[in-house]
Residue, then its C-alpha position, 0 to 999 in steps of 0.5 A: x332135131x326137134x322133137x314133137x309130140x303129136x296127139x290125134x285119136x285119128x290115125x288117118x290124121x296121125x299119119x298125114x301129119x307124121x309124114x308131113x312133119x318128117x320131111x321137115x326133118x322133125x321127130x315126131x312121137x305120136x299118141x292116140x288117146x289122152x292117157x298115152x299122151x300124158x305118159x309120153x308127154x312126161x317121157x319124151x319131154x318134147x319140144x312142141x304138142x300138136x293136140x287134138x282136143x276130142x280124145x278118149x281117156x284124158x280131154x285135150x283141154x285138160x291135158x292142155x292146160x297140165x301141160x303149160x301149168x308143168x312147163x312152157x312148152x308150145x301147144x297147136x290145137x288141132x281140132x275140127x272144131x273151129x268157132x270162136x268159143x272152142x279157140x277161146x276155151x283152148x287159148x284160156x287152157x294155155x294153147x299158144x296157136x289153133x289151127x282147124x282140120x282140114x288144114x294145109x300141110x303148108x300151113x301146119x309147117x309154117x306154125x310149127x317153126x314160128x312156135x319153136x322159133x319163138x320158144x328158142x328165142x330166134x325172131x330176128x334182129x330186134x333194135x333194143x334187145x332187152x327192157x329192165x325196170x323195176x322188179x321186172x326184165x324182158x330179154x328179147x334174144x333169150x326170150x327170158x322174163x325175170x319178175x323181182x329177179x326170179x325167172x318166169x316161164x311164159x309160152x312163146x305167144x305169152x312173150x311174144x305179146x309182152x314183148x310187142x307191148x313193151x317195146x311200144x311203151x304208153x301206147x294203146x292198142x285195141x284187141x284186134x291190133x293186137x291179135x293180127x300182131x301176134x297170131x298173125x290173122x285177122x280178129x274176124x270179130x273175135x277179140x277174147x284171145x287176147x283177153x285171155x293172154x292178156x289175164x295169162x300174163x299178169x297173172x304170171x308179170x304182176x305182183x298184184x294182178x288185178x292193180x297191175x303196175x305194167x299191163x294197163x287196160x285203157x277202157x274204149x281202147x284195149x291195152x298198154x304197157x305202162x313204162x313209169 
């Protein structure tokens, strides 16, 4: 069973989600305050946060950004702040998905699993299951990333973008291809969410993040991955 914390100041909203998600079959331990957050964050040791980012004690972008610093568990955001800015704050704090209130209790169950399907590896046959070159390997099944032989911890987007690049390799794509791609929406204009997973990952893939060997910008275009 899936453990999930869920992290909303409001306690009609706290409860709407808790029953949703328990007749998934999830564990869901709630928090209402960013302080308790943290505290159960570090105790419960979940598997995936549901984060609302306008709470007391501690901002959820803070606690987001802690969070995927400390590990690579998946984070939603929940908030009913939706424009473009406040997605692309949370996507540069390390969030792996957003979803604005009001929102579909359908559509909140579909995200969760994707996430926590994502992080466990589960996404299906795949026709080539791993990529090694030099001083990098990607495994597909174990959604497992190793950088000179030591293992890097990527969020399940941060693999899912990697992954989609590397198995189309020397291949540009723009921003909003790639978007629709992994978060499965429509870029609606709004390109700096992958700009952002895009720094995320060479920050964490390349030795020299700035003259990356690998995850190439193709000015005019968007992106590639750079085989060699």
């Amino acid at each position: 069973m899936s453990r999930i914390l869920l992290v909303d100041d409001e306690q009609s909203i706290r409860r709407i989600v808790e029953q949703t998600l328990s007749k998934e079959g999830f564990e869901v331990v709630s928090a209402g305050d960013g302080m308790e957050a943290q505290e159960k964050f570090q105790k419960v040791s979940p598997d995936l946060v549901i984060l609302d980012i306008m709470l007391p004690g501690i901002h959820g972008f803070e606690l987001c950004r802690r969070w995927t610093q400390a590990s690579a568990v998946p984070i939603l955001i929940l908030s009913a702040k939706g424009d473009i800015v406040d997605k692309s704050i949370g996507f540069n704090h390390g969030a792996d998905d957003y979803l604005t209130k009001p929102f579909s209790p359908v559509e909140l169950i579909l995200r969760v699993k994707a996430l926590l399907r994502r992080s466990r590896g589960s996404t299906g046959p795949e026709t080539e299951t791993a990529i090694k070159l030099p001083g990098l390997e990607i495994d597909g099944l174990e959604h497992t990333v190793r950088v000179e032989g030591q293992p890097v911890e990527l969020t399940p987007k941060e693999f899912d973008l990697l992954w989609y690049l590397a198995r189309h390799p020397d291949r540009a794509f723009t921003r909003e291809h790639l978007f629709k791609q992994i978060w499965h929406e429509e870029a609606i204009g709004d390109t700096s969410t992958v700009t952002v997973f895009m720094r995320r990952l060479r920050q964490k893939v390349e030795r020299n993040p700035d003259k990356p060997r690998y995850l190439k910008t193709v000015w005019g275009v968007g992106y590639k991955f750079a085989k060699e």
